[in-house]
C-alpha positions as CSV (number, residue, x, y, z in Angstrom):
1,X,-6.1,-121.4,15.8
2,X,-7.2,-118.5,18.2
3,X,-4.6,-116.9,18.1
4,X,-5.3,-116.9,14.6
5,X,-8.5,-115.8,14.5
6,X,-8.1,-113.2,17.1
7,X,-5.4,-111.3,15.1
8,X,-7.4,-111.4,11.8
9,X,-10.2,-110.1,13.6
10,X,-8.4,-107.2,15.2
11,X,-6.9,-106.5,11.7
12,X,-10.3,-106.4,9.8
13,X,-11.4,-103.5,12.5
14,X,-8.7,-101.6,12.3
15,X,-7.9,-101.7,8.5
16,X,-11.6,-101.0,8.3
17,X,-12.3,-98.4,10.3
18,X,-8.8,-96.4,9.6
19,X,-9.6,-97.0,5.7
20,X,-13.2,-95.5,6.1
21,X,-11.8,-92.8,7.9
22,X,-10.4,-91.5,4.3
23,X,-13.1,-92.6,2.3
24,X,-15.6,-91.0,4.5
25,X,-16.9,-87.6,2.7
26,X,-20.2,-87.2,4.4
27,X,-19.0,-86.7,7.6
28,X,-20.3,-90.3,9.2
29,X,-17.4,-90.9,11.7
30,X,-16.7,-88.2,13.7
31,X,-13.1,-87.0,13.6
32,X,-12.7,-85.8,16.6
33,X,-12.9,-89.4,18.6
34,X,-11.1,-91.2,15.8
35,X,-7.6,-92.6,17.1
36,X,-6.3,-95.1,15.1
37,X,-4.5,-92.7,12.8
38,X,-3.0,-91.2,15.8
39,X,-1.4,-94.3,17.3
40,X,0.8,-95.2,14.3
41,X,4.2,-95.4,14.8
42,X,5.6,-92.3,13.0
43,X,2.7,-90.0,13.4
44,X,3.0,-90.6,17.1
45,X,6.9,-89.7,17.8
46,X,7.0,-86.9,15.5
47,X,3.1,-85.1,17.3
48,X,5.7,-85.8,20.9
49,X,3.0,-88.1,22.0
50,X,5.7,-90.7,23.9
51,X,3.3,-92.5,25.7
52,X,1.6,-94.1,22.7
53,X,5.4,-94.7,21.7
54,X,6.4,-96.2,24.4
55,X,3.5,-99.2,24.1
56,X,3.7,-100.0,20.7
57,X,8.0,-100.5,21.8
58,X,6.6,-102.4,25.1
59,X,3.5,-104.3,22.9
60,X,6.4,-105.2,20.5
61,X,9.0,-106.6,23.3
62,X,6.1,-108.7,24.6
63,X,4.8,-109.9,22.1
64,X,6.5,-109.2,19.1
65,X,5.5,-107.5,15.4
66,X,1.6,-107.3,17.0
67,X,1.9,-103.6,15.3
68,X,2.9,-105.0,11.8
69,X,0.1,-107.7,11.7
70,X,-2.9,-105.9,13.5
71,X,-2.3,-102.0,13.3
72,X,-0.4,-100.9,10.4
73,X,-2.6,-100.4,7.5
74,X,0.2,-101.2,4.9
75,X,0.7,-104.0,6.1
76,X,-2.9,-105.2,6.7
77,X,-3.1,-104.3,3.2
78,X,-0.4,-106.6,1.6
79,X,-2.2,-109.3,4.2
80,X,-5.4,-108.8,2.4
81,X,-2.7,-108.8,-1.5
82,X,-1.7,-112.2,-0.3
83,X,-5.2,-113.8,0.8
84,X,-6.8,-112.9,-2.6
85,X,-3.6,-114.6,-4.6
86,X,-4.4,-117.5,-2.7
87,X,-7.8,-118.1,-3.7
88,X,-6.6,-117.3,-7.5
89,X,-3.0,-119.7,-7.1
90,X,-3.6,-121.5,-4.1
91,X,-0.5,-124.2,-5.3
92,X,2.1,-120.8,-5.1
93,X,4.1,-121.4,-2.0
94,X,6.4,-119.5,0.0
95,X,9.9,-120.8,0.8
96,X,12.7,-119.4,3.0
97,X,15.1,-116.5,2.1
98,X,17.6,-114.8,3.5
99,X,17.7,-111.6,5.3
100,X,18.7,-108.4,3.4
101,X,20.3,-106.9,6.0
102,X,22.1,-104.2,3.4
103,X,19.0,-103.2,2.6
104,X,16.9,-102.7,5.3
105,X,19.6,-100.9,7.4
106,X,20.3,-98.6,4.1
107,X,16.9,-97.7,3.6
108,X,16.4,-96.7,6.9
109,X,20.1,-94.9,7.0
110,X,18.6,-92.9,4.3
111,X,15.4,-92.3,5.8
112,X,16.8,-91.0,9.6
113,X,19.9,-89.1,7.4
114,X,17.7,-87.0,5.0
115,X,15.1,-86.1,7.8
116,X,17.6,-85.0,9.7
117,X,19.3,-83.1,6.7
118,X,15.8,-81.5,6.7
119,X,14.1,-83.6,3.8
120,X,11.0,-85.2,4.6
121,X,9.8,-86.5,1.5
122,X,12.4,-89.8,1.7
123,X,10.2,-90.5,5.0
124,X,7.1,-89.6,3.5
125,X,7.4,-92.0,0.6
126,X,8.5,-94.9,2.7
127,X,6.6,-94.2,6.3
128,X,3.6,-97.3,5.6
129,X,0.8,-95.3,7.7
130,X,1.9,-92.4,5.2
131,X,2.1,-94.1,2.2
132,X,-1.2,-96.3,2.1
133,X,-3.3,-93.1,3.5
134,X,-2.0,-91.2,-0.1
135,X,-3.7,-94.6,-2.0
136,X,-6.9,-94.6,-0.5
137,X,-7.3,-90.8,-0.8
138,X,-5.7,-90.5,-4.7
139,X,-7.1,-94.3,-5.6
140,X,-10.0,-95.6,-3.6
141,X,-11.7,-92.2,-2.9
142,X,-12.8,-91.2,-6.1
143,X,-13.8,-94.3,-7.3
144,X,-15.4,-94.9,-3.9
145,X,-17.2,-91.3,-4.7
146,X,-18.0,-92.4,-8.5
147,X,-19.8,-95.2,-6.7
148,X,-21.7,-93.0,-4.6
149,X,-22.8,-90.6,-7.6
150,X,-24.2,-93.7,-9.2
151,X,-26.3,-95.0,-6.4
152,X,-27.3,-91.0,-5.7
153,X,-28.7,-91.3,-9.5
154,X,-30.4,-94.4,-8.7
155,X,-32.2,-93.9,-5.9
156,X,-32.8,-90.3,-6.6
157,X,-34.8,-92.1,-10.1
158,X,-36.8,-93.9,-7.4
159,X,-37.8,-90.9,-5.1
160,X,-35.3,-91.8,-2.5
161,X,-32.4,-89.1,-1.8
162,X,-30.4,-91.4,0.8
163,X,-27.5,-90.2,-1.7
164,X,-26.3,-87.4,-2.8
165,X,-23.9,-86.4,-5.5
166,X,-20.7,-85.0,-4.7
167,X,-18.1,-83.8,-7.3
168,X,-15.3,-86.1,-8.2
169,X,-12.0,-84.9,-9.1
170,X,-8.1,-86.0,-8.8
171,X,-6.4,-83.5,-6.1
172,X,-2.5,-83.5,-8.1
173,X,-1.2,-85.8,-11.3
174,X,2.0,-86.0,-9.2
175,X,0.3,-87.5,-6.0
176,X,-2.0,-90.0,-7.9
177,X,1.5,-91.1,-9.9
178,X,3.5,-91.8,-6.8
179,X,0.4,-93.1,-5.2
180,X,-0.2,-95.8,-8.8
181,X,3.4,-96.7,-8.0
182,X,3.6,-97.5,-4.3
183,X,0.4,-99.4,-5.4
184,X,1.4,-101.9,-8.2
185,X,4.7,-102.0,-5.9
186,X,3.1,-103.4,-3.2
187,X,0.7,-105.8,-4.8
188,X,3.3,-107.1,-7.2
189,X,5.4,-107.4,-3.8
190,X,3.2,-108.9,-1.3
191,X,1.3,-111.3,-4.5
192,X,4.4,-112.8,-5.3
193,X,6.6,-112.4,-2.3
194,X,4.3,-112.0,0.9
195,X,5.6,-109.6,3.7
196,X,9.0,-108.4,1.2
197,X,8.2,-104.8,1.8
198,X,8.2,-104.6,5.3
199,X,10.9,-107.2,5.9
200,X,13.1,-105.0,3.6
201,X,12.1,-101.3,2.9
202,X,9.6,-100.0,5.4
203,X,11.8,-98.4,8.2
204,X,9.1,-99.4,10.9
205,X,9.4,-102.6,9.7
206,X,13.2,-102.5,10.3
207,X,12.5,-100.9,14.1
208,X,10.2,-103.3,15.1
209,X,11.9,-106.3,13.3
210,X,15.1,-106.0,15.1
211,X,13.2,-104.9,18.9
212,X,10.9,-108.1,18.4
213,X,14.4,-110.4,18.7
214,X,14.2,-109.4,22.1
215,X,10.2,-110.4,22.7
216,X,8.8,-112.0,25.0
217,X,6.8,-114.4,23.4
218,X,8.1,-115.6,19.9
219,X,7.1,-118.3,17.1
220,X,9.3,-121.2,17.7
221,X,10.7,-124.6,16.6
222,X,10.9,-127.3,18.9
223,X,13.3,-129.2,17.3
224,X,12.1,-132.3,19.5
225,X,8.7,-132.7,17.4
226,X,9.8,-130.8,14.3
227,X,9.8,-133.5,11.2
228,X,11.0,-130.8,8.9
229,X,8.1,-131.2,6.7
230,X,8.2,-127.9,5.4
231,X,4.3,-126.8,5.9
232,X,5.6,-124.0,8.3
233,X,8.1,-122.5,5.9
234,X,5.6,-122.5,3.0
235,X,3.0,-120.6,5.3
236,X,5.7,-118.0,6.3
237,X,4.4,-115.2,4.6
238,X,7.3,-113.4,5.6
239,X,9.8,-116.1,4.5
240,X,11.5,-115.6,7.6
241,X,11.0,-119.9,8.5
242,X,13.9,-122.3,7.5
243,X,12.0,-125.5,7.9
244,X,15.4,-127.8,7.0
245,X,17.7,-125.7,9.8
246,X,15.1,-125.6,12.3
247,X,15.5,-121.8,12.7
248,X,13.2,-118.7,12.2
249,X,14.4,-115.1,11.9
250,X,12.6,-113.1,14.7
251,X,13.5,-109.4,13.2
252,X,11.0,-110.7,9.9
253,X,8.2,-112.7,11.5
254,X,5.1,-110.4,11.6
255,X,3.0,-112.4,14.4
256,X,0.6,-113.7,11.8
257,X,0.6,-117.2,13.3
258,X,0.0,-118.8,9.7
259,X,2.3,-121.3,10.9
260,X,0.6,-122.7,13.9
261,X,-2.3,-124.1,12.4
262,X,0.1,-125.7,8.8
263,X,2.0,-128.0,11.9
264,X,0.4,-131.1,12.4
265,X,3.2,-132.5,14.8
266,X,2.8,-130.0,17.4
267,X,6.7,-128.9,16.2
268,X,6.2,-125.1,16.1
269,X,4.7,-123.0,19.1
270,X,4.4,-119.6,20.2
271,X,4.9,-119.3,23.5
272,X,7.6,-118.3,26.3
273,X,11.5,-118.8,26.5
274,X,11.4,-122.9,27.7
275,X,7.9,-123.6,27.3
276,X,6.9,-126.3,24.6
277,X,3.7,-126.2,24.7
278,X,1.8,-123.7,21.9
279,X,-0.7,-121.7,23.4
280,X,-3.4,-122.8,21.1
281,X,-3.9,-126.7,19.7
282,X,-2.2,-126.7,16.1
283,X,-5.9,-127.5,14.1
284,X,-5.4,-127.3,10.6
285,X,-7.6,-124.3,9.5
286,X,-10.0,-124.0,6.7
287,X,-8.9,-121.1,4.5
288,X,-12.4,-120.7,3.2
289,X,-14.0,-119.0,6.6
290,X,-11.3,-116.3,6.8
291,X,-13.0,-113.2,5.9
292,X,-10.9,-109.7,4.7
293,X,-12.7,-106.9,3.2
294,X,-10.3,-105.8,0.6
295,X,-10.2,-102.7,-2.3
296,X,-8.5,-102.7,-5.0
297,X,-9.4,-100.0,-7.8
298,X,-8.0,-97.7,-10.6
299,X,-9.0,-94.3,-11.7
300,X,-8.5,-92.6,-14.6
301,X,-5.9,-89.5,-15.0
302,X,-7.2,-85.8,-15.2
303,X,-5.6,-82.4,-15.8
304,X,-3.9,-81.2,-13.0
305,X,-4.9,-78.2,-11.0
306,X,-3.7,-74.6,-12.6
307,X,-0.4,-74.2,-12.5
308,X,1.1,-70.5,-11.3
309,X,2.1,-68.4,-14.1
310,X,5.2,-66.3,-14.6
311,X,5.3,-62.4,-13.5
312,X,4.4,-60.7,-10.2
313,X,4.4,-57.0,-11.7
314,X,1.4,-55.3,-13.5
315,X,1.3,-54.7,-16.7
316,X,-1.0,-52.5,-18.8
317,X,-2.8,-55.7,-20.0
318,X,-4.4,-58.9,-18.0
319,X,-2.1,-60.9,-16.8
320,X,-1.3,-63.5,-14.2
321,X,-0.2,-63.4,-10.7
322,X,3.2,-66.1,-9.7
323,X,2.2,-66.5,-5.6
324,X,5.6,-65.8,-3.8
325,X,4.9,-68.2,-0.7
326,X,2.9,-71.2,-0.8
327,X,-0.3,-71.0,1.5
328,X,0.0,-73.9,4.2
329,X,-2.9,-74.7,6.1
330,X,-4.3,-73.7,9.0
331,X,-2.5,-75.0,11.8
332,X,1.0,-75.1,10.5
333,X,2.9,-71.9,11.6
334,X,4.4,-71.8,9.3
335,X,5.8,-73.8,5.9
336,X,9.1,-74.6,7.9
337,X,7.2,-76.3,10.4
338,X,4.8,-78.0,8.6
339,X,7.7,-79.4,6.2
340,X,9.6,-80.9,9.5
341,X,6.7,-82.5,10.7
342,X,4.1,-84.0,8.0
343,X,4.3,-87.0,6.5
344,X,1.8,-86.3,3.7
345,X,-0.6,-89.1,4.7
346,X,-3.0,-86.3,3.0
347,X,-5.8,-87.5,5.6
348,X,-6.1,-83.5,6.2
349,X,-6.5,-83.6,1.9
350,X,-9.4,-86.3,2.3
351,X,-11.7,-85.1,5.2
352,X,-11.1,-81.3,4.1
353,X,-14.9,-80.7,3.4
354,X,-14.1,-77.5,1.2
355,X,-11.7,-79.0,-0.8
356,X,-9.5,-76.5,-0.7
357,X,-5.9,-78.5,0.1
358,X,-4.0,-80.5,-2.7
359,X,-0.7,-82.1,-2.6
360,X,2.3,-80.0,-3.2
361,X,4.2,-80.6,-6.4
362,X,7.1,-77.9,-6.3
363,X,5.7,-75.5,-4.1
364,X,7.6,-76.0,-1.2
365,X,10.3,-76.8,-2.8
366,X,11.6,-80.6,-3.9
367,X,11.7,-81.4,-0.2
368,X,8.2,-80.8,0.1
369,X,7.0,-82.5,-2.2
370,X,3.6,-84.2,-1.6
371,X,3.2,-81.9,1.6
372,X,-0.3,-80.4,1.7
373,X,-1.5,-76.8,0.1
374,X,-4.1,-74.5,0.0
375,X,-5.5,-74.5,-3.3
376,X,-8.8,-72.4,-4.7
377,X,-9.6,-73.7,-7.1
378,X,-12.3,-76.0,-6.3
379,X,-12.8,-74.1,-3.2
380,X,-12.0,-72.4,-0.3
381,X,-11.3,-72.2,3.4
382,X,-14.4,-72.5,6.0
383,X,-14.2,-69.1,7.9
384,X,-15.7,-71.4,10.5
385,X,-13.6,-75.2,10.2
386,X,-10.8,-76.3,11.7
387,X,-11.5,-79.8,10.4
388,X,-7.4,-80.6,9.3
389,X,-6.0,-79.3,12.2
390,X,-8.5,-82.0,14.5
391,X,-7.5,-84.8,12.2
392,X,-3.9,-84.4,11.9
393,X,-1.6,-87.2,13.7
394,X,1.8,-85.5,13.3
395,X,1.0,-82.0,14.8
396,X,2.2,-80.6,11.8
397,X,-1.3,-78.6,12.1
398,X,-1.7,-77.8,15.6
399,X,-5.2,-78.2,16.6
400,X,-7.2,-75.1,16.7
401,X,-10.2,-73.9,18.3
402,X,-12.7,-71.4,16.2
403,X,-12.0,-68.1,17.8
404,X,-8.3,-68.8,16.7
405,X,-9.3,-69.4,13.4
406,X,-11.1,-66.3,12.9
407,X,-7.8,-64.3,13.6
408,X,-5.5,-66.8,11.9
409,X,-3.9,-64.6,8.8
410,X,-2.4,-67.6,6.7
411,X,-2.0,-65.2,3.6
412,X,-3.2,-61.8,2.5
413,X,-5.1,-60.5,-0.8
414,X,-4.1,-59.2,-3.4
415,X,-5.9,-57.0,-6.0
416,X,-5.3,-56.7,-9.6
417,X,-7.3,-53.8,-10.8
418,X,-6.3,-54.3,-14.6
419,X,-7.7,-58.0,-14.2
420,X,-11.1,-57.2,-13.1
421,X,-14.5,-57.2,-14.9
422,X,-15.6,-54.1,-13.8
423,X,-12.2,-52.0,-15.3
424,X,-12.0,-53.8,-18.3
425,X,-16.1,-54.5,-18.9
426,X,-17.0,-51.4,-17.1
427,X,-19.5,-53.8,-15.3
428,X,-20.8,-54.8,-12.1
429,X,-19.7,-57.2,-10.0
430,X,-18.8,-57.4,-6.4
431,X,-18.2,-60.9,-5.9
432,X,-14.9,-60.9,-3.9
433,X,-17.0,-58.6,-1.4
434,X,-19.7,-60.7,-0.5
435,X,-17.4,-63.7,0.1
436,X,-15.0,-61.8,2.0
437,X,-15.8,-62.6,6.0
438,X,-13.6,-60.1,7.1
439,X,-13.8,-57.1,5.4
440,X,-10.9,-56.8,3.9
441,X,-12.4,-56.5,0.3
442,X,-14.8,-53.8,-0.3
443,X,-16.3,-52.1,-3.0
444,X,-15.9,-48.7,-3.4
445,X,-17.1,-45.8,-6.2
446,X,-15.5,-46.4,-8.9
447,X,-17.6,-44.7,-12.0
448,X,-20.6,-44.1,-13.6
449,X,-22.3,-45.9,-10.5
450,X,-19.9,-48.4,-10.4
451,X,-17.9,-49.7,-7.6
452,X,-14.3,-51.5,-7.4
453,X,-13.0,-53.6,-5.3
454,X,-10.5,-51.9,-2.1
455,X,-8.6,-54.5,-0.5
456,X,-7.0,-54.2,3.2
457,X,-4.8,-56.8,3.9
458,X,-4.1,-56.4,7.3
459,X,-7.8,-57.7,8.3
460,X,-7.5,-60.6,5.8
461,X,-7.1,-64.0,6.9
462,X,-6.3,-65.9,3.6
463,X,-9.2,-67.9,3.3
464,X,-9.4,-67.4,-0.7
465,X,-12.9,-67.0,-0.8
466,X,-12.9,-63.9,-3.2
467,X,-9.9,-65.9,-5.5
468,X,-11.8,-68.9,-5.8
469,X,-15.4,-66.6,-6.7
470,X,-13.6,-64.4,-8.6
471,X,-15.3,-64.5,-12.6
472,X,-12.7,-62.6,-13.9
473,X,-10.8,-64.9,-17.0
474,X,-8.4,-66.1,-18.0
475,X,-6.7,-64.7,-14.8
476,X,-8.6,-63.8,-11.5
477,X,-7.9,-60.0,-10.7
478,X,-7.8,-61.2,-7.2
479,X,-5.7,-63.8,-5.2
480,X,-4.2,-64.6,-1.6
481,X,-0.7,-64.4,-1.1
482,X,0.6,-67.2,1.2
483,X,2.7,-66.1,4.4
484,X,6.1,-67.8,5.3
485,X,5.1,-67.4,8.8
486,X,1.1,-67.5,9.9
487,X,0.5,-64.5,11.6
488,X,-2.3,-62.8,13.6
489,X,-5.0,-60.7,11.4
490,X,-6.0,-57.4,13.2
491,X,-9.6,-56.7,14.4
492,X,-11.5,-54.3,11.1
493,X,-11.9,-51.8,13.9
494,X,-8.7,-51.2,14.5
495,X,-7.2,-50.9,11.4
496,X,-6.5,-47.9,9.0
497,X,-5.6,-47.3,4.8
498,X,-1.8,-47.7,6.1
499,X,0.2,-50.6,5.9
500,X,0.7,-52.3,9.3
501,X,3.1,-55.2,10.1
502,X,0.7,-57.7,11.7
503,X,2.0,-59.5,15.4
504,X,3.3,-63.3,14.6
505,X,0.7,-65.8,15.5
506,X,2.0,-68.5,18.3
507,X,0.5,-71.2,19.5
């Protein structure tokens, strides 16, 4: 029973806090001590960071799936799936099935075999951390975000501005679709079947599972006292217990101890090789005290961000401008690197106060699908923040400090003079000038007291401010053009009208 209790407990913080993380837009948990995203499994070995690694492996040979049952927020998740079916069917039953041991060695096969082929997005679909950090942020956060416009309007009706309204909008159609998917996979899944995901898809799950035969201490049958009454199997949410051979499958059982407290015989334990003796009395437990916070929402669709038109070149008329490179955010390198490393867990998506990164759809490529880009259309890059590159868990942004930021040339501007309100309105404007922190847009005499924009790329840093503030319509007469390779933006002093090669920028 406390054993019980102790590893709900441990889940509810965890799943909390890591789920608040994402929901948080206001800035109330500071990212910069916030850990839990950074000791999951995956994020951990491909940021290099071994040592966390290397105790989650010795946590597991001790004492078994402890990171399935108290860490993993996927799995928390179908825990919470499961406890709410319960209350609703509380006659439904689990029983004992076999392994699927085609399947789970396939899937993860496929997963190791394409990453190393250079595809991430098999890894990125199926990696749990990954895939339940896309739901909150596509799912949970706006409706979380609705919620908070509506109390804003209530309070602010009674004098009180504890809220404040903050705009509410779906990042990419494509992302929110996969994201509805691995939803209503997973709660279809863990309602009907408890743990099936992880005991058959999730390539942690398949890591852990098979190191956990070699635990320390492990959920088992002493076949002395066992009456094969069945009460352990039916409490197996992992159906991993077969009550009628006395046997349970250590690669599936998640540690959630559901099967002490069902014994009443004293016929199941968890404890060390030869001991007998469960480490906490077998109690039968009341269902009704166990407390999960859970969220489960829906949002409606919305018309995805602009899509890239078709010609590069200038015509005599307005036209629009097809970016060569996609611009990947600060921190990356380069779109190589980040596409090795990220697992598009979009956490740098959710706590991006400027709301300038979205989901790739095609950008990358198919392989980087999902993968985070710099978009400007509801926004654009902080001269001054380095907020995705703090919060990342992979590395795939390495972390930044401000001075590096101000230097950082992620893209560089481009000006379409037959786009812009002062050639074809012969009126003034100047926007793109007075957003520019740089520089590297200024207006010069153009006409009849009128200036024009004059663009040098070689001070810009691609922060998109003058794209996203640019009135011109229906296409802006002046966008950033993403670099392959980040680079290092030269000082406004010491650059000329010529075109200059800028230095790669290393970390």
């Amino acid at each position: 029973m406390k054993l019980q209790i102790l590893r709900v407990v441990l889940a509810i913080i965890s799943f909390s806090l890591l789920t608040f993380f994402f929901l948080d837009f206001a800035g109330l948990f500071p990212q910069q001590y916030f850990t839990l995203a950074k000791i999951q499994f995956f994020p951990a070995l491909l940021s290099g960071m071994f040592g966390i690694v290397a105790v989650l492996l010795a946590l597991t040979l001790i004492f078994g799936r402890v990171y399935c049952s108290m860490i993993c927020p996927f799995g928390i998740f179908m825990d919470v799936v499961t406890w709410f079916r319960k209350r609703f069917q509380p006659k439904m039953k689990a029983s004992y099935s076999k392994e699927k041991k085609w399947l789970r060695f396939g899937t993860l096969i496929v997963v190791v075999g394409s990453y190393s082929a250079g595809v991430t997005a098999v890894l990125s679909l199926l990696e749990p951390y990954s895939a339940y950090g896309r739901i909150v942020t596509h799912i949970f956060r706006p409706v979380y975000m609705a919620g908070n416009n509506l109390l804003a309007s209530v309070f602010n009706q009674l004098g009180s501005y504890t809220f404040y309204h903050t705009n509410v909008f779906i990042h990419s159609i494509t992302s929110l679709l996969i994201a509805l998917a691995t939803l209503s996979l997973v709660v279809i899944l863990a309602a009907l079947y408890g743990r099936t995901w992880c005991n058959t898809v999730c390539p942690v799950g398949t890591i852990f599972g098979y190191l956990s035969k070699l635990s320390l201490f492990k959920v088992r049958i002493n076949k002395n006292t066992c009456i094969g009454c069945g009460l352990c199997e039916k409490a197996c949410k992992a159906s991993c217990i077969d009550s009628q051979g006395k046997i349970i499958d250590q690669s599936r059982c998640v540690a959630c101890y559901n099967c002490l407290t069902s014994c009443k015989k004293g016929g199941i334990s968890y404890c060390l090789p030869g001991k007998k003796q469960p480490l906490s009395k077998p109690v039968p437990v009341d269902e009704s005290k166990r407390r999960f916070v859970g969220t489960l929402a829906a949002t409606t669709l919305a018309i995805p961000a602009t899509l890239v038109a078709q010609n590069l070149n200038l015509p005599s008329s307005k036209t629009s401008y097809k970016k060569q490179y996609p611009l990947s955010p600060p921190g990356s390198c380069s779109s190589e690197h980040l596409l090795r490393h990220c697992t598009a867990c979009h956490l740098c998506i959710a706590k991006c106060p400027s709301n300038v990164l979205k989901p790739a759809f095609l950008e990358y490529g198919l392989e980087g699908i999902m993968q985070p880009v710099m978009d400007f259309e509801h926004g654009f890059c902080n001269y001054d923040c380095t907020v995705c590159s703090e919060v990342c868990p992979t590395d795939a942004l390495f972390k930044l400090t401000i001075e590096e930021k101000h230097t950082l040339q992620m893209g560089r501007v481009v000006f379409i003079k037959n786009n812009c309100v002062v050639f074809t309105d012969e009126t003034s404007c100047g926007a793109c000038s007075e957003h520019c922190p740089t520089q590297a847009v200024e207006m010069v005499p153009y006409k009849d007291n009128l200036t024009i924009p004059s663009i040098n790329p070689d001070i810009c840093v691609g922060c998109g401010g003058c794209e996203y503030i640019c009135p011109a319509t229906p296409y802006k007469a002046i966008h950033v053009e993403g670099n392959p390779v980040h680079l290092e933006a030269k000082p406004y002093e010491e650059t000329d009208n010529e075109e200059v090669v800028p230095d790669s920028f290393g970390f």
